[in-house]
C-alpha atoms as a printed R data frame, in Angstrom:
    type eleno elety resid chain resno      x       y       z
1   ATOM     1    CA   UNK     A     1 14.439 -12.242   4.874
2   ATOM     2    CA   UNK     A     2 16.815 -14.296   4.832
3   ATOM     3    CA   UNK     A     3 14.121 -15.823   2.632
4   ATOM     4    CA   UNK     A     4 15.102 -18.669  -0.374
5   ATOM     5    CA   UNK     A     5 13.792 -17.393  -3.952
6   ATOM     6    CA   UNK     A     6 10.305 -19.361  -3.657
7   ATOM     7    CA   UNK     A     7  9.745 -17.784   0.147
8   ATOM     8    CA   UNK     A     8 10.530 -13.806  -1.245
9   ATOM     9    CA   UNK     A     9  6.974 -12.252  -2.408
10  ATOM    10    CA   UNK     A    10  6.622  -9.131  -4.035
11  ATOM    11    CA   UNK     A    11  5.591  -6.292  -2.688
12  ATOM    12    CA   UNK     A    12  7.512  -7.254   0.524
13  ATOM    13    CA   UNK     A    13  9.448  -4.922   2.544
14  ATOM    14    CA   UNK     A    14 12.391  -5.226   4.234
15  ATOM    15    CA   UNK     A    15 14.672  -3.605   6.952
16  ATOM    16    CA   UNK     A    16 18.145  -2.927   5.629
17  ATOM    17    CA   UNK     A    17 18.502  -1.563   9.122
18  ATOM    18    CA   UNK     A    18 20.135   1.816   9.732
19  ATOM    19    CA   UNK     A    19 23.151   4.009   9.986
20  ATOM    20    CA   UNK     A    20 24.195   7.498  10.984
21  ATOM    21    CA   UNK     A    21 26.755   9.948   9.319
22  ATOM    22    CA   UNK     A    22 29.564  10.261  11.327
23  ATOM    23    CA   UNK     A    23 31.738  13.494  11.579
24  ATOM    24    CA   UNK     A    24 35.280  11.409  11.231
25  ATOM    25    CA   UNK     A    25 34.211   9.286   8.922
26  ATOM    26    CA   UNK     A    26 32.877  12.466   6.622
27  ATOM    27    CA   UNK     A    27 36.248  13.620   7.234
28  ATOM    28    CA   UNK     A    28 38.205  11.070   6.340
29  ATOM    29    CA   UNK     A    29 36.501  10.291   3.240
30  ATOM    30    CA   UNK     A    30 36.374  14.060   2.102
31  ATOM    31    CA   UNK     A    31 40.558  14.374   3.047
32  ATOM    32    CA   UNK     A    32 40.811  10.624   0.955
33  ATOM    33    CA   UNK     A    33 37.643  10.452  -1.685
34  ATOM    34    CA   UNK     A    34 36.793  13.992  -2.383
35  ATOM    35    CA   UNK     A    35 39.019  16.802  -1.698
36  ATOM    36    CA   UNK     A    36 37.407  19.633  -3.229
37  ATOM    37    CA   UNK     A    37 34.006  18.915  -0.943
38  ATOM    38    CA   UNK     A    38 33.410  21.001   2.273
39  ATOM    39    CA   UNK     A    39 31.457  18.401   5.638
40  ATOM    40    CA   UNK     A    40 28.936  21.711   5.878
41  ATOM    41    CA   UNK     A    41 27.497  20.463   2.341
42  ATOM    42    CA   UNK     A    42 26.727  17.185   3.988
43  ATOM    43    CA   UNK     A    43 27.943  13.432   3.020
44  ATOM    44    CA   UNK     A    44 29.532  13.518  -0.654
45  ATOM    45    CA   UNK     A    45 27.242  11.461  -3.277
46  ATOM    46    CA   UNK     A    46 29.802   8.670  -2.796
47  ATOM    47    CA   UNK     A    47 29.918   8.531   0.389
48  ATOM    48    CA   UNK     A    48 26.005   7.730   0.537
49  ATOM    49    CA   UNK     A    49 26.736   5.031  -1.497
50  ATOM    50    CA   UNK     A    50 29.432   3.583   0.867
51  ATOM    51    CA   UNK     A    51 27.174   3.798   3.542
52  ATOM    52    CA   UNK     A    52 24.458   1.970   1.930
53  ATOM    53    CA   UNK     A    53 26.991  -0.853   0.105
54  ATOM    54    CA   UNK     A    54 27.697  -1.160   4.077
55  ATOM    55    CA   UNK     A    55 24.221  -1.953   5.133
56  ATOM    56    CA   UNK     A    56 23.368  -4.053   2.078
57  ATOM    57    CA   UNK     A    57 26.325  -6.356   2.693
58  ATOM    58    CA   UNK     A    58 25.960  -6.769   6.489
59  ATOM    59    CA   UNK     A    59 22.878  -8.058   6.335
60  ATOM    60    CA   UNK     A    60 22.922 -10.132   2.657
61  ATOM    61    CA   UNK     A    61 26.059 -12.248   4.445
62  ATOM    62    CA   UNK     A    62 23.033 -14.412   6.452
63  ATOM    63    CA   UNK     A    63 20.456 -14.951   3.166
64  ATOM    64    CA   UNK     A    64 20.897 -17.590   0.876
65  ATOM    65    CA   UNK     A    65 21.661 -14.402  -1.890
66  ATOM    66    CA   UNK     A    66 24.471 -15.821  -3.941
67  ATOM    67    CA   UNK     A    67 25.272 -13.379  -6.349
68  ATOM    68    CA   UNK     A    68 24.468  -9.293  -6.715
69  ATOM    69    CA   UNK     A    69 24.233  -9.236 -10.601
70  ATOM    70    CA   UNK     A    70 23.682  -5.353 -11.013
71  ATOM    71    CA   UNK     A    71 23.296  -1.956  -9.243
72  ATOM    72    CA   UNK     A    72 21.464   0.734 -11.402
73  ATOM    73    CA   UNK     A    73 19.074   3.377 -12.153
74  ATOM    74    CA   UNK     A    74 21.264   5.573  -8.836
75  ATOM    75    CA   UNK     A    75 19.488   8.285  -7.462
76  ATOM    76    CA   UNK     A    76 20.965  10.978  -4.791
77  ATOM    77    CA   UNK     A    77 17.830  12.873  -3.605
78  ATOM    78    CA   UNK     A    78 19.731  14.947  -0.797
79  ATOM    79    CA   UNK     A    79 23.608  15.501   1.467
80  ATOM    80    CA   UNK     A    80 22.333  14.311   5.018
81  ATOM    81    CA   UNK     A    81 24.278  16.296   7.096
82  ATOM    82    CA   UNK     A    82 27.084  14.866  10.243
83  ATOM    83    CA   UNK     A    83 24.620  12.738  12.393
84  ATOM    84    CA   UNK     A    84 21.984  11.934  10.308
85  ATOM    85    CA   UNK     A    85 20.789   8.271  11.067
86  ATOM    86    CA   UNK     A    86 19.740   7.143   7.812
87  ATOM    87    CA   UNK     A    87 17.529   4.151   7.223
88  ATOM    88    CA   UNK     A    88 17.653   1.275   4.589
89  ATOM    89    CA   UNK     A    89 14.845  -0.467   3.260
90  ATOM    90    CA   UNK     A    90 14.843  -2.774   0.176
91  ATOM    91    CA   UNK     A    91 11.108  -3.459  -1.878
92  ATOM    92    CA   UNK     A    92 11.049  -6.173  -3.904
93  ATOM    93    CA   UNK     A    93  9.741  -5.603  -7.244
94  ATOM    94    CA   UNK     A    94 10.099  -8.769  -9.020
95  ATOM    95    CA   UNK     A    95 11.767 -12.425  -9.402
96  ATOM    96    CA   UNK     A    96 12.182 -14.938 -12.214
97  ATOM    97    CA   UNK     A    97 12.938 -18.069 -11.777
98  ATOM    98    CA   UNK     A    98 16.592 -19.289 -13.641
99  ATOM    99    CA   UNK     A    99 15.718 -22.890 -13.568
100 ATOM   100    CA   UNK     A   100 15.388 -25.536 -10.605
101 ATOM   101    CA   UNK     A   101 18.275 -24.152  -8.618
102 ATOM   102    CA   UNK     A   102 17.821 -20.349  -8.604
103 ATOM   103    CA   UNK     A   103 16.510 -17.037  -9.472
104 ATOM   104    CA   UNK     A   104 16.527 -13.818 -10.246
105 ATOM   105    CA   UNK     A   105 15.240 -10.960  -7.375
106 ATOM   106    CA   UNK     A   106 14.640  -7.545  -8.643
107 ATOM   107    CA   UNK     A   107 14.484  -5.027  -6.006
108 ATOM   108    CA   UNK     A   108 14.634  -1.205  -5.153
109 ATOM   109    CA   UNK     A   109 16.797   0.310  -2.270
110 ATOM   110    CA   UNK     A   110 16.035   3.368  -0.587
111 ATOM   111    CA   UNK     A   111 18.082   5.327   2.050
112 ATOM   112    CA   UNK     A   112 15.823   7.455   4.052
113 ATOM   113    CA   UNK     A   113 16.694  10.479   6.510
114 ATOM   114    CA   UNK     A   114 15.113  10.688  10.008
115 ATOM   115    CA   UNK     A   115 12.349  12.753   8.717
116 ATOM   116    CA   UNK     A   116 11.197  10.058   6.199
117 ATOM   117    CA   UNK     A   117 12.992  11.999   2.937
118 ATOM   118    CA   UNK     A   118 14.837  10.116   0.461
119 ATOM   119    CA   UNK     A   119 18.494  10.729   0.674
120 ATOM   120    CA   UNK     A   120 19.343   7.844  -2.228
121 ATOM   121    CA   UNK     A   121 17.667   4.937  -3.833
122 ATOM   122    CA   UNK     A   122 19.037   1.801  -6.579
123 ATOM   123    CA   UNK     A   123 17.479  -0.813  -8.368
124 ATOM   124    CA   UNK     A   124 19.208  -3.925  -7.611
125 ATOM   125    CA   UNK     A   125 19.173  -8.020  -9.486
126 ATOM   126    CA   UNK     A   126 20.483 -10.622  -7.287
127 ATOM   127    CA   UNK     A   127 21.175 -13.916  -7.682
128 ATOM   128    CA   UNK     A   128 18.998 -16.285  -5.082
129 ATOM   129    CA   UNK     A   129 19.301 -19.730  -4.447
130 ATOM   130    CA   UNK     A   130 16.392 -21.971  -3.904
131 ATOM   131    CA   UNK     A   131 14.911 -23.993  -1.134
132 ATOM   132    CA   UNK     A   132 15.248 -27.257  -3.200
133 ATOM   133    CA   UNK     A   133 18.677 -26.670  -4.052
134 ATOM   134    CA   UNK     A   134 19.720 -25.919   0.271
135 ATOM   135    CA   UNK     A   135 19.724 -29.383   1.049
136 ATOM   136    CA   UNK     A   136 17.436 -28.299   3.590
């Protein structure tokens, strides 16, 4: 990746690249997002989700992804506690082609902890453009 829809291939991995839970930011969010949560619990449920949102759209800006169409199927496996480095990776599952132009990329997201665990994981559709439609 960055990959046009005929270039992604199932099965394939990719690097969503990684980030750590940080004690002010877990405090800020908690004082702001979720008052009645204590930091010794770990990162709020939301929270995870901020932090992966955050690695998904640093690194979709460069592909030629035009649209995310859904998020679903959330999963919250564990609270990673103040400096965790957590690690995305995104699997594609599928594609389907929406005529000449685009299509459709089915893939799952996982956010893993530094030991390998699964902290939180999505199913995601995006909306991909293809090579013939670049004007490469």
């Amino acid at each position: 990746m960055p990959a046009y829809f005929e270039e992604i291939e199932i099965g394939q991995v990719v690097s969503l690249g990684a980030v750590a839970v940080d004690a002010r930011a877990l405090d800020a969010f908690i004082t702001t997002f979720a008052p009645n949560w204590h930091a010794d619990e770990g990162a709020p449920d939301a929270m995870i989700y901020a932090l992966w949102a955050r690695l998904d759209s640093q690194i979709t800006t460069a592909w030629p992804q035009t649209k995310r169409l859904a998020v679903d199927a959330l999963r919250w496996a564990r609270n990673p506690p103040v400096g965790e480095l957590l690690r995305g990776r995104m699997t594609i599952l599928g594609k389907d082609p929406v005529g000449d132009a685009k299509g459709i990329v089915i893939a799952q997201h996982d956010l893993l902890d530094e030991g390998g665990r699964l902290v939180f994981s999505c199913l995601t559709r995006s909306l991909f453009k293809c090579r013939s439609d670049a004007g490469d």
